[in-house]
N, C-alpha and C positions, 0 to 999 in steps of 0.2 A: 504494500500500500504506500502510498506514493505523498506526504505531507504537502501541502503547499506552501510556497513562498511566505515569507513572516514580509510583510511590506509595513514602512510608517512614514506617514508624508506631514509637512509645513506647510502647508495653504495658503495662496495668496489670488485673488482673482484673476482672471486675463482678460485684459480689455482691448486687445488685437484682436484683428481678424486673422487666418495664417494660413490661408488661402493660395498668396503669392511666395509663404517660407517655404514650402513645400516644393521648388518648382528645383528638379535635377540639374536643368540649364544653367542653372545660376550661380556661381559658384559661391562659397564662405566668402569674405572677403579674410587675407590673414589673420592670423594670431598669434602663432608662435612661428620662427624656424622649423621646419618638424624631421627637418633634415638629422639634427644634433639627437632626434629620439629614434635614430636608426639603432640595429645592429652592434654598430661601434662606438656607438654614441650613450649619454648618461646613463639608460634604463639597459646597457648590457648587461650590468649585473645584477639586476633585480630580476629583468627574465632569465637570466639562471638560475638563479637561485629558486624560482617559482618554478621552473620545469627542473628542477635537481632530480627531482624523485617521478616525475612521469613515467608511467607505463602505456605504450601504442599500442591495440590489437588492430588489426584490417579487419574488417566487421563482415564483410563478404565472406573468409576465409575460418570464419568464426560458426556463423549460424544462418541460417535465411527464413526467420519465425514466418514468414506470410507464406512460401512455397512448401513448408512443414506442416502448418496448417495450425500453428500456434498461435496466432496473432491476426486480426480481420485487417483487410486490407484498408488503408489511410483513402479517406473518401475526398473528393475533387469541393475546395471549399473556395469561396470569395470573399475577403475581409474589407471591406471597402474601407477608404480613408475617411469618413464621418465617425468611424469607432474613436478614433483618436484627436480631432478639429475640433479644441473649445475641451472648455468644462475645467472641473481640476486636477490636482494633481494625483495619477492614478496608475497602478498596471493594468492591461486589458489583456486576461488571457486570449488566446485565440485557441478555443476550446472544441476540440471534436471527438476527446471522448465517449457519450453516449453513442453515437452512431458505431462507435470501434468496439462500443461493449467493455469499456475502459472502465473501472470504480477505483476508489481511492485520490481520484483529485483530478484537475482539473489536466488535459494531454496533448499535443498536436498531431502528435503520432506516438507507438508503443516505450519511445524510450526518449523525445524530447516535447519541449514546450514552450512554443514560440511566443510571443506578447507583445503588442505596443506598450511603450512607455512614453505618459506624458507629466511633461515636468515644467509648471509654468515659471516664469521666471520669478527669482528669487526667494524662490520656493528648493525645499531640499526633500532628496526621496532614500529613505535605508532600504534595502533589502538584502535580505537573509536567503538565500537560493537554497533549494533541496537539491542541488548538482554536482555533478563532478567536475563540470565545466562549465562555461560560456561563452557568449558573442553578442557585442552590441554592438549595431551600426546606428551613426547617429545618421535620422535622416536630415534633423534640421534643428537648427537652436546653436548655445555655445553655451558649456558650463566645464565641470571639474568634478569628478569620482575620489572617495578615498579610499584607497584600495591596499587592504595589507598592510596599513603605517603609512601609503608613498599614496601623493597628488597625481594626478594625472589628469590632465586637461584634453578635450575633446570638443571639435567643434563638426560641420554638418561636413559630410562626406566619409569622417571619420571610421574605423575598424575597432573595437576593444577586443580581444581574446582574454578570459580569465582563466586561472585555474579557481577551485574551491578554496577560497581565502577569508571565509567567513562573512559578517555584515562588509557591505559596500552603501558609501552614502552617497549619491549623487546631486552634484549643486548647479543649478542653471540660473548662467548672469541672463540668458534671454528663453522663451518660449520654445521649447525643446520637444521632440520625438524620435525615440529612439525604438527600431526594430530589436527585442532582445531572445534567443533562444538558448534554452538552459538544456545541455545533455542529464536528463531526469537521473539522480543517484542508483532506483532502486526501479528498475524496466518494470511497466505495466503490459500485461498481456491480456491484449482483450480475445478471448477464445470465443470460436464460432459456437453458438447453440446447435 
């Protein structure tokens, strides 16, 4: 059984429209150098440190619950962008459990669980992930995560990769939306009736 996300949010209204944040063509305008957060640059040694102890399987090579007959197949879904436009500060699972036969919490598929996250500005968001991992793209906004002890700033175009580092607080200087999907810790299997 599969806990949900522990989430705690700081509220502040939004009185934008975010209509035009949203538009791919557009680009951030800068923030940092982002060059100096390569590889060889300051965060080398923290992402070491964070993957020190990583274990990879190749997951093909592993299991194939859907063609086994373990797990119902991920159904063809449409999240439209109104889930996430306005309102406050909030996760929105992107939930298709029920239809997978999934209990225990909220799924996108048997082993992750994808969410918008919306984070108005100057408002701040904790969350607690039930994962082994994660990924957040920002799609738009600019703010800063704390992650593990270490800052890390992110603005719209942006990639996060986490390991399981426990609470993450996320702080937006502007009206933010971030795609986040969490590799679920403990795989739900929804089995065929």
């Amino acid at each position: 059984m599969t806990a949900q996300p522990e989430v705690t949010a700081d509220q502040h209204r939004s009185g934008e429209r975010e209509s035009a944040l949203f538009d791919p063509t557009v680009a951030a305008p800068p923030l940092v150098d982002v060059a100096r957060f390569g590889f060889e640059g300051p965060l080398a040694a923290t992402a070491a440190a964070w993957s020190a102890d990583a274990v990879y399987w190749e997951y093909t090579k592993a299991a194939n619950p859907i063609g086994a007959g373990y797990t119902t197949p991920v159904p063809v879904e449409r999240f439209p962008a109104e889930l996430h436009a306005g309102g406050v500060t909030r996760v929105i699972p992107l939930d298709l459990a029920e239809p997978m036969r999934i209990a225990g919490g909220p799924a996108t598929s048997p082993a992750l669980l994808a969410n918008f996250v919306r984070i108005n500005a100057g408002d701040r968001l904790a969350v607690r992930p039930n994962a082994t991992s994660q990924l957040y793209y920002v799609m738009y906004g600019r703010g800063m995560s704390l992650v593990g002890g270490q800052a890390v700033e992110w603005e719209k175009g942006d990639f996060l990769v986490l390991p399981d580092l426990g609470e993450i607080t996320h702080h937006a200087a502007q009206d933010s939306v971030f795609y986040w999907v969490q590799q679920i810790r403990e795989c739900n299997l929804g089995l065929a009736a």
